[in-house]
C-alpha positions as CSV (number, residue, x, y, z in Angstrom):
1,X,0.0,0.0,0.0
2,X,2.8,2.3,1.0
3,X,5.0,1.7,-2.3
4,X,1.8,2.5,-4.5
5,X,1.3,5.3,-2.4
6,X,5.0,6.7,-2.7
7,X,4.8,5.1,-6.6
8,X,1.9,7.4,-7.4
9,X,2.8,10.9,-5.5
10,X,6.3,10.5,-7.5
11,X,4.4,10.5,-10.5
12,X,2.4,13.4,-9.4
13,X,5.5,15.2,-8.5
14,X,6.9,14.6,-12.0
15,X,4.7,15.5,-14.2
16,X,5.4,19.8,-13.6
17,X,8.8,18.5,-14.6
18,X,7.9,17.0,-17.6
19,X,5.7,19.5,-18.5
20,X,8.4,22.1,-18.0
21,X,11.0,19.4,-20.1
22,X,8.9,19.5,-23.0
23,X,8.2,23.1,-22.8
24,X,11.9,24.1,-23.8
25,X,12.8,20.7,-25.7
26,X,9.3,20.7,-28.1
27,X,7.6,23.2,-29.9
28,X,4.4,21.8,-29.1
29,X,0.9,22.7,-26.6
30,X,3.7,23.1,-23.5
31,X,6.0,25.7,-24.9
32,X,3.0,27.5,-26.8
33,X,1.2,27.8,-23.3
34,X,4.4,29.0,-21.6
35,X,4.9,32.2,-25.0
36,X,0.8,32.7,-24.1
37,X,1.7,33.1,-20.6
38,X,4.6,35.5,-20.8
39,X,2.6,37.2,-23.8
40,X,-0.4,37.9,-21.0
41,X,2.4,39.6,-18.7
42,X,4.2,41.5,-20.8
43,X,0.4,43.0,-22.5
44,X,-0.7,43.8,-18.7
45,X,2.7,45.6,-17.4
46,X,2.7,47.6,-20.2
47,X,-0.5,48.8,-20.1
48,X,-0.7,49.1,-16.6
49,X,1.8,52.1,-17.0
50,X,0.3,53.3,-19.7
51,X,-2.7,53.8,-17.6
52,X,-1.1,55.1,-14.8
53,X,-0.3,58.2,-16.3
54,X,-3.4,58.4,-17.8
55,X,-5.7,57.7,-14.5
56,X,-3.5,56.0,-11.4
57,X,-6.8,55.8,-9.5
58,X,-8.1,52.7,-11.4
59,X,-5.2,52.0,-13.9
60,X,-6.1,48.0,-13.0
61,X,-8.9,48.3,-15.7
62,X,-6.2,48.4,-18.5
63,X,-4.3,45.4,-17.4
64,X,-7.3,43.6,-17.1
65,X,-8.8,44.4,-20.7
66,X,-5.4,43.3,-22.1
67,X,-5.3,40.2,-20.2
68,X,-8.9,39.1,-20.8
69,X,-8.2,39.9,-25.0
70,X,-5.0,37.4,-25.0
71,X,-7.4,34.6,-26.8
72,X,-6.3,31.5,-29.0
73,X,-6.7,32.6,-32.5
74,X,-5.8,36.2,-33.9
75,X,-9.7,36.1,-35.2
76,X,-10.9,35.6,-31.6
77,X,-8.5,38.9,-30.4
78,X,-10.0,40.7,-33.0
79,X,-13.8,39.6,-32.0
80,X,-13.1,40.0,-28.4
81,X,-11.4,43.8,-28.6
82,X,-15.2,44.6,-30.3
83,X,-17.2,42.7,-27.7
84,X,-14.9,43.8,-24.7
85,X,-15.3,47.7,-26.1
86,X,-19.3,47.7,-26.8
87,X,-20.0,45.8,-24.0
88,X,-17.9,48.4,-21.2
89,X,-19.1,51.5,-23.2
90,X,-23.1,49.6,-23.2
91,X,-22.1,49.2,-19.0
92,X,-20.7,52.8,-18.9
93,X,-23.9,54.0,-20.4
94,X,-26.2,52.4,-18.5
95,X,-24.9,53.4,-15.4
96,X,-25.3,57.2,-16.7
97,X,-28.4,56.5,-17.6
98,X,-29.8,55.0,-15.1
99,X,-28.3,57.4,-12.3
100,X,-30.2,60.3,-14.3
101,X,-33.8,58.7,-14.5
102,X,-34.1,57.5,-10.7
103,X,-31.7,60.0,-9.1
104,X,-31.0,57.1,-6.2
105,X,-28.0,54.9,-6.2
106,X,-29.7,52.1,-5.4
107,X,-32.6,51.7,-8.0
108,X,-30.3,53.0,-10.5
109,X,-28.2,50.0,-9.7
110,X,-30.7,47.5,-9.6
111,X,-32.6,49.0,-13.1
112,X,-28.8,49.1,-14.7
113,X,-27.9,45.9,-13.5
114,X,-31.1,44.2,-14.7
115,X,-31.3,45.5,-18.1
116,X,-27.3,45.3,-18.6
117,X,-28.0,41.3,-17.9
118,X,-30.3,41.0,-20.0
119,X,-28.9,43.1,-23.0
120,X,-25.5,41.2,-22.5
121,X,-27.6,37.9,-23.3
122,X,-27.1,38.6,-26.9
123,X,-24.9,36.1,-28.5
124,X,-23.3,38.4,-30.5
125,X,-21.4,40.1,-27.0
126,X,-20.4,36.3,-26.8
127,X,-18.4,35.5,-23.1
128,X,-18.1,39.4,-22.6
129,X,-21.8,40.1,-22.8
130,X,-22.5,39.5,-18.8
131,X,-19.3,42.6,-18.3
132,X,-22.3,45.1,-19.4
133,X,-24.2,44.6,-16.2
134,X,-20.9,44.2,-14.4
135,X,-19.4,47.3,-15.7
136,X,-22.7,49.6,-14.6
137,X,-22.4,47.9,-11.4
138,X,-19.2,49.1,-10.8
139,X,-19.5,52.7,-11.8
140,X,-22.3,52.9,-9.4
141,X,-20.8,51.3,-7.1
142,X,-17.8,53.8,-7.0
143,X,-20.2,56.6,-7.2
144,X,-19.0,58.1,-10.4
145,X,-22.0,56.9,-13.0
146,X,-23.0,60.3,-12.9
147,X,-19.3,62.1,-13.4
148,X,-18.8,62.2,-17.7
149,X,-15.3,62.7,-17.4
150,X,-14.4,60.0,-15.1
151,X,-16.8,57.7,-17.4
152,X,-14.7,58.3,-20.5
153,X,-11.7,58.0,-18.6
154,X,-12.3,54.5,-17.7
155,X,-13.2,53.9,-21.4
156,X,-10.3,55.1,-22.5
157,X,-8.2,52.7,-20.1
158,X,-10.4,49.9,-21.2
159,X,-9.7,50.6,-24.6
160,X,-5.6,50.9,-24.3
161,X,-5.7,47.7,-22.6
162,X,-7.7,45.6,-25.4
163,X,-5.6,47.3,-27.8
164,X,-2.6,46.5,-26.3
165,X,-3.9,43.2,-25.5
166,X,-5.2,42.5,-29.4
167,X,-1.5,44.2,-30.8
168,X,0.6,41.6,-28.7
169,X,-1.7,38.3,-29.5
170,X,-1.5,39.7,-33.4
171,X,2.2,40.5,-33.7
172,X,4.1,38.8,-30.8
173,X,4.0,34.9,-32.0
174,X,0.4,34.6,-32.8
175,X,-0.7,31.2,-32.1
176,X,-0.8,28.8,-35.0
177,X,-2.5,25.5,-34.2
178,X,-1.6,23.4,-36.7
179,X,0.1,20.8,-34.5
180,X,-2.7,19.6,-33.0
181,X,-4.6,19.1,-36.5
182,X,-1.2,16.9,-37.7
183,X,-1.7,14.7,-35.0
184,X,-5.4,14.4,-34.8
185,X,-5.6,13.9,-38.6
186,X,-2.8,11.2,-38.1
187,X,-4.0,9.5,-35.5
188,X,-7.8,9.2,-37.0
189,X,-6.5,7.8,-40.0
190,X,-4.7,5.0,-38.4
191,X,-7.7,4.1,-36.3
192,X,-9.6,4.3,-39.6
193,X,-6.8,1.8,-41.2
194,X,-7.2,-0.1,-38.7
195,X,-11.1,-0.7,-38.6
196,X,-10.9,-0.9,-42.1
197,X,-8.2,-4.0,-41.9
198,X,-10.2,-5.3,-39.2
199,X,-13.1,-5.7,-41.0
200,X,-12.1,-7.3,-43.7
201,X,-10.2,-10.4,-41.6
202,X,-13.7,-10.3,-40.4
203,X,-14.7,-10.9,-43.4
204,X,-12.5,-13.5,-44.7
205,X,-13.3,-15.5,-41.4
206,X,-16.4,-17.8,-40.7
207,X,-19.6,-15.3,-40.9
208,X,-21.3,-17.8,-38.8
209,X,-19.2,-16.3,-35.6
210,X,-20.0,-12.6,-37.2
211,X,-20.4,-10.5,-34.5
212,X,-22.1,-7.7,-36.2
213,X,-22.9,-5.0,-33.1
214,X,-18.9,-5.0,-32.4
215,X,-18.2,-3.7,-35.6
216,X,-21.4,-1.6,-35.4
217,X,-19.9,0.0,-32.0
218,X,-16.6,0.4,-33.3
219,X,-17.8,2.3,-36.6
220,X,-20.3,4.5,-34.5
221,X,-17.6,5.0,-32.0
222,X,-15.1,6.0,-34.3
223,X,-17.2,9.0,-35.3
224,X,-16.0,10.8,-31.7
225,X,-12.8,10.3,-33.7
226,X,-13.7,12.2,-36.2
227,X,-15.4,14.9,-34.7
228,X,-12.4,15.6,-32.4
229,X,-10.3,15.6,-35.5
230,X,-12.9,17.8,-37.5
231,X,-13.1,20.3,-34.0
232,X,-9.1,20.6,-34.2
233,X,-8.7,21.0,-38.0
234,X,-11.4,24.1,-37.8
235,X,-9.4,25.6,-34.7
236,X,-6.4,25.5,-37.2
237,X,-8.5,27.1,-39.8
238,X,-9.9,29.8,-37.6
239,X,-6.0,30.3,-36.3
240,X,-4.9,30.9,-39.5
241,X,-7.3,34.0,-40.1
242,X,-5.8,37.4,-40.1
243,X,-2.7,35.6,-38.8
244,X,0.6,37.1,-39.6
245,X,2.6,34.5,-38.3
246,X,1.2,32.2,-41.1
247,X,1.6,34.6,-43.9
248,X,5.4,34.9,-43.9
249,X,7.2,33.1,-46.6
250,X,8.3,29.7,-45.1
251,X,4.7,29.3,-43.5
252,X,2.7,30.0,-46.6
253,X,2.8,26.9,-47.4
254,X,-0.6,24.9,-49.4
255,X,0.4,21.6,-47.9
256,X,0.0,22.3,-44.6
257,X,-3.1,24.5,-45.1
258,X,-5.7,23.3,-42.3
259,X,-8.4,23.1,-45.2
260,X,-6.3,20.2,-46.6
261,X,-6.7,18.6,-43.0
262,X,-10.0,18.8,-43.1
263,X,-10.7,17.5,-46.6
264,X,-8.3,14.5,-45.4
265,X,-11.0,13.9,-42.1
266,X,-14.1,14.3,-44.2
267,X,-13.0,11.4,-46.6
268,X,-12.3,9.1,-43.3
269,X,-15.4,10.4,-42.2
270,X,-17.2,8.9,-45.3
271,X,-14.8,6.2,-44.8
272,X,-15.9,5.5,-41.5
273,X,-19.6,5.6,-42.1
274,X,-19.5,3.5,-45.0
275,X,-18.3,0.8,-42.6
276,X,-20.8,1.1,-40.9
277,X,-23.0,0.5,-43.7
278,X,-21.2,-2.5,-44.5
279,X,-21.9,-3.8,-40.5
280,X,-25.3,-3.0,-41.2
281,X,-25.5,-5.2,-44.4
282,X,-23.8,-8.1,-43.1
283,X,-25.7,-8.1,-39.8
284,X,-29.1,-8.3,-41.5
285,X,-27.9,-11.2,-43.5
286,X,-27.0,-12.5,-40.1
287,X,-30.4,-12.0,-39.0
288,X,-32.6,-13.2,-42.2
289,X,-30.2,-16.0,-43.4
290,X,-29.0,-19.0,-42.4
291,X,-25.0,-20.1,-43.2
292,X,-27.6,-22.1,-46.5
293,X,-26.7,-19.2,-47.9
294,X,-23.6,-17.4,-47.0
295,X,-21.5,-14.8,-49.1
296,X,-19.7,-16.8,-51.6
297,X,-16.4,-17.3,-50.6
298,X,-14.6,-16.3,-53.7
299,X,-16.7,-12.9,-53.3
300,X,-15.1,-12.8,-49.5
301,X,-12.1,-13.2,-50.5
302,X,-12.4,-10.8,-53.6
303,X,-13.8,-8.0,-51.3
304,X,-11.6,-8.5,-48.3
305,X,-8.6,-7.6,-50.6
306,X,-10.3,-4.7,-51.7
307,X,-10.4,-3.7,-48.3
308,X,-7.2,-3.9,-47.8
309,X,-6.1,-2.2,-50.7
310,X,-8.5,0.8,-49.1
311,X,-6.5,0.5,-45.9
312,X,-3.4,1.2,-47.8
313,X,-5.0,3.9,-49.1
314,X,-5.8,5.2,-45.6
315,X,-2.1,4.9,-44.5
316,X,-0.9,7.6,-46.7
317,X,-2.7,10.0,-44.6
318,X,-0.8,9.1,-41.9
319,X,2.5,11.2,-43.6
320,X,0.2,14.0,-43.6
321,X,1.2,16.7,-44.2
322,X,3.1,15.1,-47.3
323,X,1.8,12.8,-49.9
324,X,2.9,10.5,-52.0
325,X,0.0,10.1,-54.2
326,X,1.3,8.4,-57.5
327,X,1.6,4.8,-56.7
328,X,-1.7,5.0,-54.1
329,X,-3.7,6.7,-57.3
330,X,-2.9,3.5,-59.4
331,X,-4.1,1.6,-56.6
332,X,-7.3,3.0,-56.0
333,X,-7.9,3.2,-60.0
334,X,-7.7,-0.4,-60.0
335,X,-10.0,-0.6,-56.7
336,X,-12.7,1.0,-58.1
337,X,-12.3,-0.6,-61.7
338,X,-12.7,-3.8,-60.0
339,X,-15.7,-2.5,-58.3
340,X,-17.4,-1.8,-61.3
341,X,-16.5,-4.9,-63.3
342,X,-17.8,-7.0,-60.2
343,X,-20.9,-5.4,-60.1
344,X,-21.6,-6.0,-64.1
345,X,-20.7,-9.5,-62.9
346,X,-23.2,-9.4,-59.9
347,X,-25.7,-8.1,-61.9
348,X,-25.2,-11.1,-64.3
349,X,-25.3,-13.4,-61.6
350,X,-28.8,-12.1,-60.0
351,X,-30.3,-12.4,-63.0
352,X,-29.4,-16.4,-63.0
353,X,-30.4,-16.7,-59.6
354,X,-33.9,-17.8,-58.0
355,X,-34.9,-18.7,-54.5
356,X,-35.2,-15.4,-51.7
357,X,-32.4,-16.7,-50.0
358,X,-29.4,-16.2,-52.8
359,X,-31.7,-13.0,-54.0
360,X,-31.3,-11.5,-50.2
361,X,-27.2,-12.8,-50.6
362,X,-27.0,-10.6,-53.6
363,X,-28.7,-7.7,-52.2
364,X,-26.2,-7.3,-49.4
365,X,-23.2,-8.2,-52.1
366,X,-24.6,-5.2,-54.0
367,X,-25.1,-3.4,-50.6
368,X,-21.2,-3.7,-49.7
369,X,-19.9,-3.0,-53.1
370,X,-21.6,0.6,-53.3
371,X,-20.2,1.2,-49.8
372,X,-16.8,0.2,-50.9
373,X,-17.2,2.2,-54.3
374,X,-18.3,5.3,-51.7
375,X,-15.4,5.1,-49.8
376,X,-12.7,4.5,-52.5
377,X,-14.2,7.8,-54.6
378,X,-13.7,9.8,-50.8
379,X,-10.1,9.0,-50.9
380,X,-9.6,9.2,-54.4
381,X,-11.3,12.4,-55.1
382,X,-9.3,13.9,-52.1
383,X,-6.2,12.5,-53.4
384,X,-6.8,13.8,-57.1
385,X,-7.4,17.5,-55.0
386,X,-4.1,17.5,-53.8
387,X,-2.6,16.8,-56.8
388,X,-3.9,19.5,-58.3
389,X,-3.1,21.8,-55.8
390,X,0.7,20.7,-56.3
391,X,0.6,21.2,-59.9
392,X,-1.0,24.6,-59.2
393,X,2.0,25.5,-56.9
């Protein structure tokens, strides 16, 4: 009990080390969190004496604007410095307002407070809306609501501090998040691979000991996959926006353009899903036949190797950013010819067949090779994309 104990608190104790280790050795989440940090400081100092000569009575108000305005993405800086500014000069005018019409602190506070709430519900203040009702709240408070001067003063600190805060988030290392989008993408399409391969051993194996809600689990649960992918591919997106840090030279690069990410994880998307249809097909075979009338095995074995010719397919994204399309574009030319010739074949076939149990064996041959044809065209018409991006270049 004690050496667990000791076991676990030691790796408790480490992990600030490792943290701090990765932070100076990789350019990854740890040393970007550590440049946000000292970007936040360096934005409130200055601004804080700024302020002071300005106003030293509440100088903290510029510090604070600058702080608050230090957000992920340029886009969101810019968004913020607009919400921050229209929701204190809303606050501000409420206060005034207010103080005028009831001539008593108190309602004045309560009728500024309510109605700054309420306006600050507007999605389009966004996190800052609720700093409307706060703001008149706080010129009341102090007493001054009714003083102009002192109102505009504390605008005018509000607005050197998101302005300062907005300028160092723009120009000081703006955050890029493209790191997180490589990996995600990466990682997806090797769990994607790997279903894929999966299912076709499946395949080749006795259907009799099918277990179609595993692989219906495992498609729908690979869709969290995707959207956890899909959510960092659009942060990447929205990072690059009105980002200067990806405009110079060595960063403008198409390849590793976050849009390309996230034509990569909507073709494993349709990847994925197109599994799933496949599950679906096989486990209401499972349900309405009997093994009288199982796929044919030279079918299995057929369509199993087309699956794995997919998966190879798949692996490529795993080099993402780079691709070597040329030899996978051959591949999946003759995946999808041999799609189409089978089901001129198939349809040959049904028309030879009688009895509802070969016609309902057919249906869900027909079934898996559309899903198969759906997926390959994902991945191929992604793939032919990117070539012509390349030869664009």
């Amino acid at each position: 009990m004690k050496v667990g104990f000791i076991r676990r608190l030691a790796e408790l104790s480490y992990q600030p080390v490792g943290w701090l280790r990765a932070a100076i050795t990789d350019s990854g989440r740890e040393r970007e969190g550590v440049i946000q940090a000292a970007k936040m400081a360096g934005a409130a100092v200055v601004s804080w004496l700024i302020a002071r000569e300005i106003g030293p009575s509440q100088s903290f108000i510029a510090p604070y604007a600058a702080v608050f305005l230090m957000s992920e993405t340029v886009l969101r800086s810019l968004l913020g410095v607009a919400q921050q500014l229209s929701a204190l000069v809303l606050g501000v005018l409420l206060a005034f307002v207010s103080i005028k019409v009831t001539g008593e602190p108190v309602l004045a506070m309560g009728l500024a407070v309510f109605l700054g709430m309420l306006i600050g519900q507007w999605h389009q203040f966004g996190g800052s809306g609720v700093w409307i009702g706060i703001t008149a709240l706080l010129m009341l408070g102090y007493g001054t609501a009714d003083q102009q001067g002192f109102l505009l003063l504390r605008v005018g600190e509000s607005a050197i501090g998101a302005g300062i805060g907005a300028a160092v988030n723009i120009f000081v290392l703006p955050p890029v998040h493209l790191r997180d989008t490589q990996y995600a993408a990466r990682e997806l399409s090797r769990e994607v691979g790997s279903l894929v391969r999966g299912f076709a051993e499946s395949i080749r194996a006795d259907l009799s000991r099918y277990d179609p809600r595993s692989w219906l689990r495992r498609a729908r649960a690979m869709q969290f996959s995707v959207r956890k992918a899909d959510d960092a591919a659009r942060r990447a997106r929205e990072g690059a926006r009105f980002n200067p840090r990806w405009h110079l030279p060595r960063r403008h690069v198409r390849s590793t353009s976050p849009a390309r990410y996230l034509a990569a994880i909507g073709a494993l998307q349709v990847i994925v899903d197109q599994v799933q249809r496949m599950a679906e097909a096989l486990a209401w075979l499972q349900r309405m036949q009997d093994t009288d009338a199982p796929l044919e095995s030279p079918f299995k074995e057929r369509f199993a190797g087309a699956l794995d010719d997919l998966a190879a397919a798949i692996d490529g994204y795993e080099r993402l950013p780079v691709l070597d399309s040329g030899s996978l574009d051959r591949r999946l030319a003759a995946l999808l010819g041999w799609i189409r010739d089978e089901r001129v074949a198939l349809g040959e076939r049904s028309q030879r067949d009688s009895g509802d149990g070969i016609i309902g064996v057919r249906g869900v041959e027909t079934t898996l090779l559309l899903a198969l044809e759906q997926a390959g065209h994902a991945i191929s018409d992604d793939y032919a994309r990117r070539d012509n991006q390349s030869v664009e270049r």
